[in-house]
N, C-alpha and C positions, 0 to 999 in steps of 0.2 A: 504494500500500500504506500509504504514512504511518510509524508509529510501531508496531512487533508487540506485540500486547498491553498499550497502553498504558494505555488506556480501565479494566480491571481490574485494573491496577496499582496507580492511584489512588485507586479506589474502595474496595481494601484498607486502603491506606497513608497516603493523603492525602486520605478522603472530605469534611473540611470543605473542599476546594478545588472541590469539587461543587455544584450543585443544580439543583433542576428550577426551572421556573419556564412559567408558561402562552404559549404564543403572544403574546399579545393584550400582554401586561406590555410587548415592545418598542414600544408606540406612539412615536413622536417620535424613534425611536432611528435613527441610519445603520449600517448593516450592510453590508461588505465581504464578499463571497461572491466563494468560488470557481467560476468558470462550467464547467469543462470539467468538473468533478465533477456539476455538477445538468444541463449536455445529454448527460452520459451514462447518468446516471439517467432522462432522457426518452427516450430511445433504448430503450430497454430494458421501459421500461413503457407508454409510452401508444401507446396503440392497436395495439400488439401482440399479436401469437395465432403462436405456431408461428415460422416464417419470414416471416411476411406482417409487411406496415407500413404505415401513413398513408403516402400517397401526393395529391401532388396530379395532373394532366390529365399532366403531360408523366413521368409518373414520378418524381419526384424526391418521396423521404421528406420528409416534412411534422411528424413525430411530434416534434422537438426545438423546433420554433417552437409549436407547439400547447401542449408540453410550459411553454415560458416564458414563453408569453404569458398562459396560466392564474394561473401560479405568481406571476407577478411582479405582475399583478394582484391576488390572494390580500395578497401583502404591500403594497401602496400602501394596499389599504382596511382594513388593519390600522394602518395609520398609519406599517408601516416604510419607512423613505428608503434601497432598496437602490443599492451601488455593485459592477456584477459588474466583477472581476478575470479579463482571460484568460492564459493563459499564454503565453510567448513560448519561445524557443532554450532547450532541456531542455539546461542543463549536465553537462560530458563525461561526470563522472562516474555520470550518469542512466543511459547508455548500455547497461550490463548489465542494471538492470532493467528496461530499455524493449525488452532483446531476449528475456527471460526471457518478456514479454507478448507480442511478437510469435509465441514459439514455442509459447507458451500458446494464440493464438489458431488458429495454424495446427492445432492435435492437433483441438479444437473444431472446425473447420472440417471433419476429416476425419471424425471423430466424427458431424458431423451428416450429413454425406453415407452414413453406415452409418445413421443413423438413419432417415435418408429413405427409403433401401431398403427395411428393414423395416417400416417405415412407424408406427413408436413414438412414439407423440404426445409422452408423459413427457421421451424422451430428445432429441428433436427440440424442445422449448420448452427445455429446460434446454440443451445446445452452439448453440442459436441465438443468447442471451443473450450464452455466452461468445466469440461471434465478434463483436460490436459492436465499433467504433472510430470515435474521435471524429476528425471529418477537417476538415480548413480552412475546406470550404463548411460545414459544418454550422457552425462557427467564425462565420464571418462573414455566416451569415443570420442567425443568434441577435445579431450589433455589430449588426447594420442595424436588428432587429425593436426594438431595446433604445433604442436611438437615436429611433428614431421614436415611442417611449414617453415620451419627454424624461428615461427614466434614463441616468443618467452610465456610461460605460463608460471602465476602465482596461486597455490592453494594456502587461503587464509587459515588461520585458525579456527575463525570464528563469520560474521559478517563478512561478507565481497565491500559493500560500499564502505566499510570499515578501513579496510584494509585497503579501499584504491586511494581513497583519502589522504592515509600515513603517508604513502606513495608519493603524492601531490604535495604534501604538507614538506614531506624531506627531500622536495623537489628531482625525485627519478621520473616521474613525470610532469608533463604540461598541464594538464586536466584531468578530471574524470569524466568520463561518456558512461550515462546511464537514463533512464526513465524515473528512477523514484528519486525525489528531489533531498531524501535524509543524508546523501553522499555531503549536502552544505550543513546538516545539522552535525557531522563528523566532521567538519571544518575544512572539506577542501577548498583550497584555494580558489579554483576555476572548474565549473560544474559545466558539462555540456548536455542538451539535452538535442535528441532528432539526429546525432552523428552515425548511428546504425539503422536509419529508416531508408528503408529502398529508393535509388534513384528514383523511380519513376515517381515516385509522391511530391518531388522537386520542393522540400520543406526545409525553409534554411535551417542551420544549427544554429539553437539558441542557448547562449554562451551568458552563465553567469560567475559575478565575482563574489565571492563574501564579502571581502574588507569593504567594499562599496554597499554592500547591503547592510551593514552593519552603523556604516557610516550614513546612509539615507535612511535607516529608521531611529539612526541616532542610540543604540543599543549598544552593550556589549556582549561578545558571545557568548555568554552565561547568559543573558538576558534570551538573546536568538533562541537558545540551549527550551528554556523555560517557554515561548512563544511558540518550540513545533511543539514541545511535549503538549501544553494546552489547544493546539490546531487538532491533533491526533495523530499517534505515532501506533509504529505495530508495537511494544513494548508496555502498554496499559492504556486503561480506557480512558477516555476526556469525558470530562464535566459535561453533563446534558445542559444543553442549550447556549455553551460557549463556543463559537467558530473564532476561524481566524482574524478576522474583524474587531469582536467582541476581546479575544485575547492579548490582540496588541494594544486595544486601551487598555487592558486593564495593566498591562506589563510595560506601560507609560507610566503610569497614576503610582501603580505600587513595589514595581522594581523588578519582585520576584515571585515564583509560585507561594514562597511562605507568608508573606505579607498578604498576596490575594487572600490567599484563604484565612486568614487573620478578620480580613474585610469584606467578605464576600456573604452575600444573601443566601442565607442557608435556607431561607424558605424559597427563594428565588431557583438556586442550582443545587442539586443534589452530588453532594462529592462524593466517587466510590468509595465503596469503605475499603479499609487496606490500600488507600490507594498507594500506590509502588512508585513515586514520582520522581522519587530522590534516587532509586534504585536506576531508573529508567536514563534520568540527568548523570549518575555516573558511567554509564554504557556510549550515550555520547561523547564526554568526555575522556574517557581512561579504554578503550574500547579494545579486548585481545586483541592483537595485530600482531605480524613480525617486522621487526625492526632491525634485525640480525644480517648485517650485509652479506655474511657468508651463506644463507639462508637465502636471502633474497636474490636468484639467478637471472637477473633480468638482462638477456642477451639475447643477438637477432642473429639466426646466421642461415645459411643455404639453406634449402628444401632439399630432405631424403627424395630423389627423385623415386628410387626403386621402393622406398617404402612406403611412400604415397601411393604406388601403382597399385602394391601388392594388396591395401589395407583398402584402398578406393574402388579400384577394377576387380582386386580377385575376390576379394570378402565382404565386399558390398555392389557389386554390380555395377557400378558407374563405368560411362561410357569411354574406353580408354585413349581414344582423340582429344576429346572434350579432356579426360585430367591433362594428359602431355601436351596440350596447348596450354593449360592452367599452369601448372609449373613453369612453361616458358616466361607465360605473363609474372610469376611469382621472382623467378629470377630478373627479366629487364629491370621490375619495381625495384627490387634490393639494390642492384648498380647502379640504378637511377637515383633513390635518395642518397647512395653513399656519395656519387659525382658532386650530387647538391652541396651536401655538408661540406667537403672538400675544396669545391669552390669559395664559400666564404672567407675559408683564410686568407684568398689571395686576391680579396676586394680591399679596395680604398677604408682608412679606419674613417669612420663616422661618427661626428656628433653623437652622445647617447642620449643627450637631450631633446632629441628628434627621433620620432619615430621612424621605426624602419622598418618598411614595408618587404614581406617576406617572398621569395621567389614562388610564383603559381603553375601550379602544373595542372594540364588538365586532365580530367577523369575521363575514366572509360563511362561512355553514357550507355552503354549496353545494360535493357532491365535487364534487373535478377528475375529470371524469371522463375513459375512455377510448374511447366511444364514436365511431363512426363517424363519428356526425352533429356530433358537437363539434367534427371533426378539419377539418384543412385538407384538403378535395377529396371526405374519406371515402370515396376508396378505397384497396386494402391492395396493398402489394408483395411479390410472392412473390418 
């Protein structure tokens, strides 16, 4: 879920800590992404119809490797140096909202089983989507595809958006890319949101900063900290009847969540009991992460081309033109941005009080598509 309503909270209140900005503007940049956020968005869209899915020869969904193998292609020949983040041991206090989704998925589940009966195309594509879940094997075909990409892989401890944060925070990378906006309640520096949405959607990347959101709601991040936990965080429930609106007056007026509830209309809002808030505010703040450089293997290098083949073509069906043209593209990408980098040393030095507009390179505007023939095996799982 992330942060409820945070996304237009900002764009209210704090809109200079916004802006769009094109795909193609990160050339050279390292970007920390959330993985279990983009193979669930692959799950859900590629090659998808109804209940059916990419499947390779032995049945086994194929739709999340297809989905990243595309994708993460798309960013090499962009020039971006991604590093995916996966998640590890969901902390306890996840627990409630990870059963809120379990029980979400079960109603969907039965949902679609009436739907099937009736045989309602509408309602049958729409409770299929909602039974998806992201499971280990899917996890660890996506470490392996990624690996043999020569992109770095981090398995957190704990949280992904935790852990791309520290990343950002101890500056290995430029940003975080993700969809749930608590990557800034973990205090990254530069939050991207839209940078794994498929070309064809043509949606810029909307880039934000902390220190400017901080600065334009005039807070500090203990205050921020206190504003998503009252918006609604997956970590414990919010106060009925405060949004993010109502929260940021009151995180004006009174500083912090002790003081609200100090002054808060108990006939008005009902406070969970137990609430865990202080538990929740140290999770954002102190959050499992590695910070261990020796630990942390963030390095790009060639594509296993024969492992790619063996792991794409022989054991998932994918079309073995289609990988051996992928690999090529995977390679030019890699000499391409290393030329880039290279070239900067032997530019004029620059003012650094001026901005300096970064070399653009253009992308492959080829959609990702979700075709059969694109997919590993092309064929579908009912």
């Amino acid at each position: 879920m992330g942060i409820k309503g945070l996304t237009k909270l900002l764009a209210d209140n704090a809109p200079k800590s916004m802006k769009e900005n094109k795909f193609e503007s990160y050339f050279g940049r390292k970007i920390a992404i959330d993985a279990s956020m983009s193979i669930y968005q692959f799950l859900i869209v590629v090659g998808r119809s109804g209940t059916e899915m990419l499947t390779n020869e032995a049945g086994e969904v194929t739709s999340h490797l297809q989905g990243m193998f595309s994708r993460t292609i798309r960013l090499l020949e962009a020039g971006i140096k991604p590093v995916y983040v996966f998640d590890g041991k969901p902390p306890d206090l996840k627990k409630q909202e990870l059963a809120k989704r379990y029980s979400k998925r079960a109603e969907a589940t039965e949902d679609l089983s009436e739907a099937l009966e009736t045989a309602n195309k509408e309602d049958i594509e729409k409770f299929s989507k909602r039974t998806v879940k992201v499971t280990k094997q899917h996890n660890d075909d996506c470490k392996r595809l990624l690996r043999l990409m020569g992109v770095p892989v981090v398995e957190a401890p704990s949280e992904a958006e935790a852990q791309c944060a520290a990343l950002c925070k101890a500056g290995k990378v430029y940003a975080v890319a993700s969809e749930d906006m608590d990557s800034l309640t973990f205090g990254s520096p530069k939050f991207l949101r839209h940078l794994m949405d498929p070309s064809s959607k043509k949606i810029p990347v909307m880039e934000f900063e902390v220190a400017k959101i901080l600065e334009e709601l005039n807070m500090t991040m203990d205050q921020f900290i206190d504003l998503c936990i009252l918006s609604g965080c997956d970590y414990c429930d919010s106060i009925r009847g405060i949004g993010g609106l109502t929260a940021l007056k009151l995180i004006r007026q009174h500083g912090s969540i002790e003081n609200i509830l100090e002054n808060l209309n108990k006939e008005r809002y009902q406070i969970p009991d137990n609430w865990p808030y202080q538990e929740a505010r140290r999770l954002f703040k102190e959050p499992m992460v590695i910070t261990d450089e020796k630990e942390l293997d963030i390095k790009w290098s060639s594509p296993d081309e024969e492992g790619l083949i063996t792991f794409l073509v022989n054991e998932n069906g994918f079309n073995s033109d289609r990988v051996t043209k992928a690999i090529e593209k995977i390679k030019v990408a890699k000499n391409k941005s290393s030329q880039g980098r290279l070239e900067s040393f032997f530019k004029p030095t620059v003012n650094p009080s001026v901005p300096i507009k970064r070399k653009e390179t253009p992308v492959n505007n080829a959609k990702e598509t979700n075709k059969k023939t694109k997919a590993g095996g092309g064929k579908k799982k009912k």
